[in-house]
C-alpha positions in Angstrom: -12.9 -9.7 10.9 -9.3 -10.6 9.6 -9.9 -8.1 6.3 -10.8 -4.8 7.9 -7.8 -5.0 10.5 -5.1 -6.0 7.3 -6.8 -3.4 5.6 -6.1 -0.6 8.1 -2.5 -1.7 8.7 -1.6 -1.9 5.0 -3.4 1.4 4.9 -1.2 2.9 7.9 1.9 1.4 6.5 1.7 3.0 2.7 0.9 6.4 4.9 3.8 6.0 6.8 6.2 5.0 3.7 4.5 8.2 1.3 5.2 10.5 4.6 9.1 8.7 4.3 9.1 9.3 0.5 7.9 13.2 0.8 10.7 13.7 3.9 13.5 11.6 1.9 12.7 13.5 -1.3 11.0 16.4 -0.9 10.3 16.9 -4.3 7.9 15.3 -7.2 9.9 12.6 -9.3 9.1 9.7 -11.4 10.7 7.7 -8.8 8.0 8.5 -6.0 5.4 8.1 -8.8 6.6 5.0 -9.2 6.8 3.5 -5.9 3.5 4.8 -5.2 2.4 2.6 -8.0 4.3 -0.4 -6.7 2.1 -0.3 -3.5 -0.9 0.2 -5.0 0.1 -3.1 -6.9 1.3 -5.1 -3.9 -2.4 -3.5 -2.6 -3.9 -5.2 -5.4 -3.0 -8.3 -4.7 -3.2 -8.7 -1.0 -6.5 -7.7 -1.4 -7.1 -10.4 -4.5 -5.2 -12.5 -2.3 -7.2 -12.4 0.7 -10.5 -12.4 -1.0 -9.5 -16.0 -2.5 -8.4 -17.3 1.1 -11.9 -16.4 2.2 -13.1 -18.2 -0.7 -16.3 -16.8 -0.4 
């Protein structure tokens, strides 16, 4: 049960930081590209993290 609800608030929280990026910017750079990719990294690993903690 721990998964789906960390899932939905990392989900709500990359929203809310791409919604701060678009106001802050409001225009395409490398720099949003990039921290875009940096939270699909730190993503990555909660998720890799996580699924080893289960250890199932």
């Amino acid at each position: 049960m721990a998964l789906p609800l960390a899932l939905i608030i990392i989900i709500f929280v990359s929203a809310v930081i791409v919604l701060l990026l678009n106001t802050l910017l409001r225009k395409k750079s490398t720099l949003q590209i990039g921290l875009l990719g940096i939270e699909m990294g730190i993503f990555g690993l909660f998720l890799t993290s996580q699924f080893q903690l289960n250890s199932w």
